[in-house]
N, C-alpha and C positions, 0 to 999 in steps of 0.2 A: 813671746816676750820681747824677742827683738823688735817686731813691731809696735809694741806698743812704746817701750821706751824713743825709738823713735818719732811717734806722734807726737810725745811726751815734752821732747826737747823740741820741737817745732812750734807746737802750740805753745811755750813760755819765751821762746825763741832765746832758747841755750845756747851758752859758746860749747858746743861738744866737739870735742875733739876724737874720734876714733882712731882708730890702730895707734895710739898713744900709747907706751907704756910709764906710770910714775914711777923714777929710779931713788929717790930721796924729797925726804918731807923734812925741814931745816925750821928750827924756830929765829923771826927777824923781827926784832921791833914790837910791835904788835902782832905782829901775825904773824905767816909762814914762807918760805920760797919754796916753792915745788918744784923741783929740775925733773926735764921729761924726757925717754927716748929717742924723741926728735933734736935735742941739744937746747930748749928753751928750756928759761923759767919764768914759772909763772909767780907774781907774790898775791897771798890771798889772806885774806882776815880773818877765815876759817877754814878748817880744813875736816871733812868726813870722810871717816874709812868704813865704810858698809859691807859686810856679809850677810848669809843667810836670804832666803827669796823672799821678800814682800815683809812683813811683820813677825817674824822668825828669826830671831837674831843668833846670833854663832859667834862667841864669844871664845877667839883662836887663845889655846893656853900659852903663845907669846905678849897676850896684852899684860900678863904677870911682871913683866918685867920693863915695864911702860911705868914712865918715871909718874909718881903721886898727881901733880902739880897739874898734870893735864887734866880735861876732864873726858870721860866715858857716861856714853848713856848706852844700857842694852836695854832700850824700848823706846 
């Protein structure tokens, strides 16, 4: 898996960042500021929170509590 995802981001030539962890996801403006373990943020226009491996989604019972206004796709 790790190899592929790493071809993954090669082949589109992703800004991937590893050993990153996101500490907070902040609504700005239009979009987001993501502040990361390493003391950056990043601001982005979207933001994806993904579980579950491949087309398998996992749907954690804290998104209950995920304000309306946002939206969720589980597929």
């Amino acid at each position: 898996m790790g190899d592929y995802l790493e071809a993954y981001a090669a082949w589109f030539a992703l800004p991937v960042r590893s050993g990153v962890r996101v500490q907070r996801v902040d609504p700005s403006g239009d979009g987001f500021l993501v502040a990361t373990s390493d003391g950056r943020t990043i601001a982005a226009r979207q933001v994806v929170v993904a579980t579950g491996p491949f087309r398998e989604p996992n749907v954690p019972g804290v998104a209950a509590r995920i304000d309306p206004a946002i939206t969720m796709r589980t597929s």
